[in-house]
Z-matrix of the N, CA and C atoms (Angstrom, degrees):
N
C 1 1.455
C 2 1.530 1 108.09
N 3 1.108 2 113.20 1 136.89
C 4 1.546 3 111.05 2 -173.74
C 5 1.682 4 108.76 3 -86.76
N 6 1.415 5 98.82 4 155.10
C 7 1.736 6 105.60 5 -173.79
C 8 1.855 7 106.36 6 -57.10
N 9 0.861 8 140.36 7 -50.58
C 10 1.344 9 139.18 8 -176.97
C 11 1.738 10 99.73 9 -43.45
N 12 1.488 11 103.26 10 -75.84
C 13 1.763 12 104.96 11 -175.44
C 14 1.216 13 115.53 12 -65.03
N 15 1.668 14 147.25 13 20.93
C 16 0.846 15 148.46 14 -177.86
C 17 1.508 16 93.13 15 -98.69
N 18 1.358 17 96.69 16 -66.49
C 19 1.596 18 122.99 17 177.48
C 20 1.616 19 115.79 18 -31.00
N 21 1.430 20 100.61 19 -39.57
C 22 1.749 21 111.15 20 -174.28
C 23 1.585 22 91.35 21 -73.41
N 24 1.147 23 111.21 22 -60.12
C 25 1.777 24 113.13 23 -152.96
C 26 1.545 25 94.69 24 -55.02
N 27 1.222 26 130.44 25 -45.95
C 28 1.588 27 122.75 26 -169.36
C 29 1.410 28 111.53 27 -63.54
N 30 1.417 29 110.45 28 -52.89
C 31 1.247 30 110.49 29 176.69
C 32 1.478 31 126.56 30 -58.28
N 33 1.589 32 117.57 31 -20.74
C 34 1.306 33 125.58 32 175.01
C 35 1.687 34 100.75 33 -82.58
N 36 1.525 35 114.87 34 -6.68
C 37 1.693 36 98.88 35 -154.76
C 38 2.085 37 78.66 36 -105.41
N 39 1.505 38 122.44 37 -39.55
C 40 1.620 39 100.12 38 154.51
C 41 0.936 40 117.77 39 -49.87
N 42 1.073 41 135.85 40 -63.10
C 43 1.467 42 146.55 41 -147.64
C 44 1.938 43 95.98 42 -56.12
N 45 1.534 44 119.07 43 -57.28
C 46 1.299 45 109.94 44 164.40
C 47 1.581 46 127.95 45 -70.03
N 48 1.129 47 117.50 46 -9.92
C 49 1.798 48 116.96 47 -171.51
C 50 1.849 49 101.59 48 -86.45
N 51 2.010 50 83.32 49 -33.61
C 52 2.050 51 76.96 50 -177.26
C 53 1.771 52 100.55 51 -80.19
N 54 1.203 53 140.42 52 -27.20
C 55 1.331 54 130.88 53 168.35
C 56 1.291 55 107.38 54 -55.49
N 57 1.408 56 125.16 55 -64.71
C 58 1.586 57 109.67 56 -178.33
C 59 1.202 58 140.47 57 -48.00
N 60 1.463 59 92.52 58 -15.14
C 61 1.986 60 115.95 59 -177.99
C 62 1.653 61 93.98 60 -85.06
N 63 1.051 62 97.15 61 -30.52
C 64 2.061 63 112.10 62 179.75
C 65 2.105 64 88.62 63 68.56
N 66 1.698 65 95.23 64 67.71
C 67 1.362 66 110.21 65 162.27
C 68 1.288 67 109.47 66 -103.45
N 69 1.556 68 148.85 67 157.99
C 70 1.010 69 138.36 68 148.74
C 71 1.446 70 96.53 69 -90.77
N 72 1.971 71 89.32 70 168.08
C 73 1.517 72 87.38 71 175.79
C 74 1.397 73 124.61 72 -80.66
N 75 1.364 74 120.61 73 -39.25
C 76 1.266 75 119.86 74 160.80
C 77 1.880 76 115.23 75 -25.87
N 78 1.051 77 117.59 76 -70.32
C 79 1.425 78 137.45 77 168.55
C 80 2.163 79 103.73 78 -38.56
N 81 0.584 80 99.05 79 -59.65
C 82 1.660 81 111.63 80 164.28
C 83 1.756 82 112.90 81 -66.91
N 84 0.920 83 119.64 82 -27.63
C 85 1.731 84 110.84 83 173.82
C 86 1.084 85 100.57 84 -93.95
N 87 1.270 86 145.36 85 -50.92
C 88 1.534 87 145.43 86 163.66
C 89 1.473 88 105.67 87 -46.30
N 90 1.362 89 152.51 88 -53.16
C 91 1.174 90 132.01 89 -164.25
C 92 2.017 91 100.74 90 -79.09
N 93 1.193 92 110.77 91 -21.20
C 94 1.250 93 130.26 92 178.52
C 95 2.163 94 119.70 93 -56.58
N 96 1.719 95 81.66 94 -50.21
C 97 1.792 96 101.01 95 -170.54
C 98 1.046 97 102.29 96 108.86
N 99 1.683 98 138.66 97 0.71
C 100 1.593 99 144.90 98 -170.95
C 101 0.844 100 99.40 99 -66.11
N 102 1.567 101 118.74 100 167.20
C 103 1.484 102 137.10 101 162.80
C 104 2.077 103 82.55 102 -99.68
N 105 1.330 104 98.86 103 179.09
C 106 1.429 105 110.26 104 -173.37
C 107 1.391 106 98.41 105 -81.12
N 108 0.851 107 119.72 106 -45.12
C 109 1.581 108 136.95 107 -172.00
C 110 1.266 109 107.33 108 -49.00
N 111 1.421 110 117.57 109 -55.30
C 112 1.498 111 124.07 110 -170.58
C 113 1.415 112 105.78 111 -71.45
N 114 1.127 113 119.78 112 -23.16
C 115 1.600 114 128.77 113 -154.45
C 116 1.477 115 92.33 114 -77.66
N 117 1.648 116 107.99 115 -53.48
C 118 1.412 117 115.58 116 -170.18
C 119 1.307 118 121.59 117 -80.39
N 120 1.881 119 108.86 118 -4.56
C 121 1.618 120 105.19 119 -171.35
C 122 2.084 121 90.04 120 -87.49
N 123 1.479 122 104.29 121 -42.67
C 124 1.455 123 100.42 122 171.13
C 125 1.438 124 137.08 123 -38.54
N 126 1.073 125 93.85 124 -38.91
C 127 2.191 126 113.05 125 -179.37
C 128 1.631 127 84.17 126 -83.68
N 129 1.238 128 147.45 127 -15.62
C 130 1.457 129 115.33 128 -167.68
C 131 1.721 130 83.72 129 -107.47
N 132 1.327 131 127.94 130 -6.82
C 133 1.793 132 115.13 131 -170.74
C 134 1.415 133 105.59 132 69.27
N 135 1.497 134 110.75 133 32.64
C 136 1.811 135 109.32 134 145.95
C 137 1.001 136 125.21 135 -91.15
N 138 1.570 137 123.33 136 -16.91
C 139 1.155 138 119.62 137 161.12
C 140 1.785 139 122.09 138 -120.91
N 141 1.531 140 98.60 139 159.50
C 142 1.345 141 125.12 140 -170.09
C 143 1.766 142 99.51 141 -87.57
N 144 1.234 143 106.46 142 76.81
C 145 1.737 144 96.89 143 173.79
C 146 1.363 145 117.17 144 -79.37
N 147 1.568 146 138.51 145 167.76
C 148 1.309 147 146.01 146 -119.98
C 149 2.118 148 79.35 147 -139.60
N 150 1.291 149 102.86 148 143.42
C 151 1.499 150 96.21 149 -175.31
C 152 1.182 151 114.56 150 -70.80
N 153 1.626 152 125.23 151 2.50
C 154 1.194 153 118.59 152 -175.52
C 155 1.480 154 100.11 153 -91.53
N 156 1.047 155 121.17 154 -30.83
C 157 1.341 156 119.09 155 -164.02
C 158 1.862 157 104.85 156 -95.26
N 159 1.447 158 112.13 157 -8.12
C 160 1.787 159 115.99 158 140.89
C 161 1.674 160 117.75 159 -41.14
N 162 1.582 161 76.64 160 -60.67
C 163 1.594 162 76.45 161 -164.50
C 164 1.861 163 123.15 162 -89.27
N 165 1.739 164 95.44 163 14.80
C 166 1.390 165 104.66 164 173.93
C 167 2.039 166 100.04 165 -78.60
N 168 1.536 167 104.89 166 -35.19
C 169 1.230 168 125.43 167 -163.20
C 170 1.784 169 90.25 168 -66.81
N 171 1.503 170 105.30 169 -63.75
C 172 1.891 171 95.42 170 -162.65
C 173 1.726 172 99.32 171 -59.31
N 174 1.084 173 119.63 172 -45.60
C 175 1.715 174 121.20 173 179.35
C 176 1.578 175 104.49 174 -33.78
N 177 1.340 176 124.22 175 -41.46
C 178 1.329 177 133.91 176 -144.78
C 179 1.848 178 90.80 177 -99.68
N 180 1.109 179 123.01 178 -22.09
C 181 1.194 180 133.04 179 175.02
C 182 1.235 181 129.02 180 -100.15
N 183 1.490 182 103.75 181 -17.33
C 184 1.601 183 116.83 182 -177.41
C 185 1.213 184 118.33 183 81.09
N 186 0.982 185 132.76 184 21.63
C 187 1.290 186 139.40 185 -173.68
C 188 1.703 187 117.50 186 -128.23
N 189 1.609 188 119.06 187 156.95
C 190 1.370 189 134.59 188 -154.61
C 191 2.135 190 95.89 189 -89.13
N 192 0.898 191 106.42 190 97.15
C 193 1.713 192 112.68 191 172.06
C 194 1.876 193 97.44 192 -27.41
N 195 0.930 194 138.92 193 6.27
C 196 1.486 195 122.58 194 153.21
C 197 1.131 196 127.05 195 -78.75
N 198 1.728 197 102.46 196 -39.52
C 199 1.278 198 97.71 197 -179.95
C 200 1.229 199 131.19 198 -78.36
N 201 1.608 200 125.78 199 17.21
C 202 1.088 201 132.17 200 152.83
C 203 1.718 202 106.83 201 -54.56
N 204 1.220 203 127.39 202 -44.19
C 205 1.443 204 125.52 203 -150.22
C 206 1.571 205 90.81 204 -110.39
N 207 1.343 206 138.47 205 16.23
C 208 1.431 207 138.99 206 -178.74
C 209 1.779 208 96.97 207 -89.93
């Protein structure tokens, strides 16, 4: 799978886990340390985040860093 479409699917698979939690993103970059910007370039797979800052995101959601990739 190439790095770009990898990038999309994760960010689409936050992008749905924080709606189902009925997080906004704003609300999710702040519990995070994000700027808004970053929050939203991540959910679109413009950016390359660092696994720590994955698992700052599932912490912030309550959830187990697998289920990003479930």
């Amino acid at each position: 799978m190439k790095e770009e479409r990898f990038l999309e699917l994760l960010g689409r698979r936050i992008s749905d886990i924080r709606r189902t939690k009925n997080v906004k993103q704003s609300e999710l970059a702040r519990r995070c340390e994000f700027g808004n910007a970053s929050m939203s370039r991540i959910e679109s797979g413009k950016a390359n985040i660092t696994i720590l800052n994955l698992g700052k995101i599932a912490d912030a959601l309550q959830i187990e860093m697998k289920e990003f990739f479930q």
